[in-house]
Backbone as ProteinMPNN parsed JSONL, in Angstrom:
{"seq_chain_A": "XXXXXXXXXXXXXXXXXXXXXXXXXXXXXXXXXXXXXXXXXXXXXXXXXXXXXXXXXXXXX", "coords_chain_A": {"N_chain_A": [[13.476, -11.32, -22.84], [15.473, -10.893, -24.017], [15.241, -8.25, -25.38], [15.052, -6.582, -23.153], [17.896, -6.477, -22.412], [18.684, -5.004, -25.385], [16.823, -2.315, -24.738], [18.609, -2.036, -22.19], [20.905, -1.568, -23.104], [20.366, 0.927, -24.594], [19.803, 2.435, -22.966], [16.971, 3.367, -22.529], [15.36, 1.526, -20.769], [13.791, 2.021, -18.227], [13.46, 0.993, -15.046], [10.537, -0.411, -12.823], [8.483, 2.654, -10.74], [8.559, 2.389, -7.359], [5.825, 1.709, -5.482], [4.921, 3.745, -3.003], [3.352, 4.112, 0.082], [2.033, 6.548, 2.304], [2.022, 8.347, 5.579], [-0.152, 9.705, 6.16], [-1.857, 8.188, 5.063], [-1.567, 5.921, 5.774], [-2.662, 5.927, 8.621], [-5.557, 7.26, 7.863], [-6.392, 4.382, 6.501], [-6.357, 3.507, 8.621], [-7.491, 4.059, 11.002], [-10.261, 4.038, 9.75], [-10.98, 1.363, 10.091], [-11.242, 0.552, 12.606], [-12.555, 0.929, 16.072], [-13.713, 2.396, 19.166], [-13.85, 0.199, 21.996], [-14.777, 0.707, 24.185], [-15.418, 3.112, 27.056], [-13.151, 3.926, 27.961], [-11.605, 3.579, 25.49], [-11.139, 1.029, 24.299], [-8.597, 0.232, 22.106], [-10.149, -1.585, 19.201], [-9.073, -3.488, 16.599], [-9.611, -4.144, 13.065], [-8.216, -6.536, 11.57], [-8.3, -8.224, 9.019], [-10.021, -6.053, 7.117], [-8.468, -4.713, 6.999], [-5.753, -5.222, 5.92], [-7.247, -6.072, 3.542], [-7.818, -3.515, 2.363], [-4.964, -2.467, 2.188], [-4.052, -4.082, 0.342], [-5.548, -4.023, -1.91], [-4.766, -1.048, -2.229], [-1.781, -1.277, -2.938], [-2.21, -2.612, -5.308], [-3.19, -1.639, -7.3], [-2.947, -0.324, -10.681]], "CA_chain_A": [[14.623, -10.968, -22.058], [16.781, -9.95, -24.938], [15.011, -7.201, -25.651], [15.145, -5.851, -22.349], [18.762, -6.271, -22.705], [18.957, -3.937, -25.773], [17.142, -1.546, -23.543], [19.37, -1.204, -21.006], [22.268, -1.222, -23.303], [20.308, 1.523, -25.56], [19.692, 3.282, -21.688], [15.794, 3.377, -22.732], [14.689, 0.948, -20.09], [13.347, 2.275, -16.74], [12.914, 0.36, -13.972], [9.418, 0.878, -12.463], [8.913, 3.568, -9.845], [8.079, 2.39, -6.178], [4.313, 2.438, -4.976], [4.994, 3.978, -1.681], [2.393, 4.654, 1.141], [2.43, 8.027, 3.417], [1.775, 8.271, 6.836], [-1.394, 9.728, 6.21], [-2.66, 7.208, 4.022], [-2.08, 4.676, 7.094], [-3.831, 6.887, 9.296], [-6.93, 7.052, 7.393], [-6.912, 3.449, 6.364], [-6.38, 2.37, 10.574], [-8.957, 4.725, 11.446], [-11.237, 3.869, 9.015], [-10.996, 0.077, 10.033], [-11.206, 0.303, 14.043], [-13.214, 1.734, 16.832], [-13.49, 2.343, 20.501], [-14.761, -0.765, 22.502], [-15.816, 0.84, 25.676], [-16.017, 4.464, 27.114], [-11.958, 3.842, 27.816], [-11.526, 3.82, 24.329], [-9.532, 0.044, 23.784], [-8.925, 0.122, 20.453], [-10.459, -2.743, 17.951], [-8.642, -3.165, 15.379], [-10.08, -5.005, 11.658], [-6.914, -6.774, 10.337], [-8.852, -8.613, 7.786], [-10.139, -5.339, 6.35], [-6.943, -3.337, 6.604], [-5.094, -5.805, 5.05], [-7.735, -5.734, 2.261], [-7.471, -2.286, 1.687], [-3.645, -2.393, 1.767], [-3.825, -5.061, -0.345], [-6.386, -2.877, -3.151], [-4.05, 0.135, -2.381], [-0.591, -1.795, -3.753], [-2.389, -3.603, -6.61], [-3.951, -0.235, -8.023], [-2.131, 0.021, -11.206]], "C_chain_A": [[15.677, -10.283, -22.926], [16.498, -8.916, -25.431], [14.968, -6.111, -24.193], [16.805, -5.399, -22.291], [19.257, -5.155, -23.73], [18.155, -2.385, -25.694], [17.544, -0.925, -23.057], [20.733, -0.977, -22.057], [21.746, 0.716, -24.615], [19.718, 3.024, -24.443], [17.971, 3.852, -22.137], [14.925, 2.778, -21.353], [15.144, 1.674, -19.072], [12.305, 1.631, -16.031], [11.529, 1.241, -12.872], [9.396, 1.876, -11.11], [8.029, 2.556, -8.865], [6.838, 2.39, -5.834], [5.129, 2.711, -3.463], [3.839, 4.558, -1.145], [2.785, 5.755, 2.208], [1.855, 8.002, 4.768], [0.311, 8.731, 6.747], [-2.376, 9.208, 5.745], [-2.995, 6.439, 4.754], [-2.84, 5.052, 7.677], [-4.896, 6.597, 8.863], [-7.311, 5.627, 7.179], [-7.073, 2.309, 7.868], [-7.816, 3.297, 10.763], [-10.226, 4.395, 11.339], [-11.709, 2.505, 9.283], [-10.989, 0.316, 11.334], [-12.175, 1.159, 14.313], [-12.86, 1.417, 18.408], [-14.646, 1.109, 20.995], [-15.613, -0.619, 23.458], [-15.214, 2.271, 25.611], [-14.383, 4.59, 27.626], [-11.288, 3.717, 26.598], [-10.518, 2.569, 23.737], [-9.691, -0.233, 22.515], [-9.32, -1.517, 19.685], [-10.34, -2.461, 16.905], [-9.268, -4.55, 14.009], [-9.33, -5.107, 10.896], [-7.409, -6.964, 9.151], [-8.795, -7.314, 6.953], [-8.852, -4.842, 5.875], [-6.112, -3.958, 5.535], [-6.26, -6.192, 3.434], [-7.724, -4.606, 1.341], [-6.319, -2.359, 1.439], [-3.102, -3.253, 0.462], [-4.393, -4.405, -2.48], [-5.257, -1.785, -3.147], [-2.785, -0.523, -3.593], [-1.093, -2.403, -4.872], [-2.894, -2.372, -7.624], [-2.19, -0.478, -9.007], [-2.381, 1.467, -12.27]], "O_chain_A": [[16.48, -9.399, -22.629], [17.41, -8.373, -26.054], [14.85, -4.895, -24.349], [17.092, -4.21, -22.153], [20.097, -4.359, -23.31], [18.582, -1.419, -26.326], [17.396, 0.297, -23.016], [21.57, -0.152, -21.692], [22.581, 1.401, -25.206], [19.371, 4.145, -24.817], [17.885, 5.068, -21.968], [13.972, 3.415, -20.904], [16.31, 1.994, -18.842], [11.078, 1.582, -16.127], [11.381, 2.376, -12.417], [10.411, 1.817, -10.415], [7.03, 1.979, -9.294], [6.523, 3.579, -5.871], [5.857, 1.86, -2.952], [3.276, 5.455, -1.773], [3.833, 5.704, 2.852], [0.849, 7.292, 4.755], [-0.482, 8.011, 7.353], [-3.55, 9.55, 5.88], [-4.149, 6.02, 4.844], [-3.974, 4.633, 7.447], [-5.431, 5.613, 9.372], [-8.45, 5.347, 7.553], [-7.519, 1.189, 8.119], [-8.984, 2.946, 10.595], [-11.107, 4.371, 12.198], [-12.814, 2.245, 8.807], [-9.758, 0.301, 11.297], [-12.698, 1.94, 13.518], [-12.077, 0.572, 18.841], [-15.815, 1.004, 20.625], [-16.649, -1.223, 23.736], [-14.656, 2.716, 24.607], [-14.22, 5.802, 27.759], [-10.07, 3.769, 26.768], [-9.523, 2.747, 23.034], [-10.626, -0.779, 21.928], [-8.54, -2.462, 19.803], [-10.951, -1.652, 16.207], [-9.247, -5.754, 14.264], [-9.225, -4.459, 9.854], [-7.175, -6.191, 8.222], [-7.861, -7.178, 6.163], [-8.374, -4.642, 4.758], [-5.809, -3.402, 4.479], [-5.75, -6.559, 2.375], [-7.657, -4.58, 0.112], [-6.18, -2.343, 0.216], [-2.068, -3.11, -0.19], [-3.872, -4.41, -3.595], [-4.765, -1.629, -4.265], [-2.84, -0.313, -4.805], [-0.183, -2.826, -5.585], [-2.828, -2.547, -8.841], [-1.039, -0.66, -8.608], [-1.442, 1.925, -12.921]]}, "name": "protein", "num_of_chains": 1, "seq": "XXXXXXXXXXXXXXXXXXXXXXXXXXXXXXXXXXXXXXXXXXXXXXXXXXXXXXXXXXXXX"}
């Protein structure tokens, strides 16, 4: 901790950047995890997975 302190007082330390996700990233990873149930198309959705992938996506370092 005290070295993070001289650091910030030596303006060296940067805080890390953000993972952020894009709209098309969701897209592909809903898509990729559902289908149509009947010839009306009700969507089924695969939380489990999605939330596995989302879960692999944010841990990627």
């Amino acid at each position: 901790m005290a070295q993070q302190f001289l650091d910030l007082a030596r303006e060296s330390y940067r805080p890390p950047i953000p993972i952020l996700i894009n709209p098309a990233q969701v897209q592909e990873i809903v898509w990729r995890n559902s289908q149509c149930a009947n010839r009306y198309c009700s969507m089924v959705m695969f939380s489990r997975e999605i939330a596995e992938e989302l879960n692999q996506f944010f841990d990627a370092k």
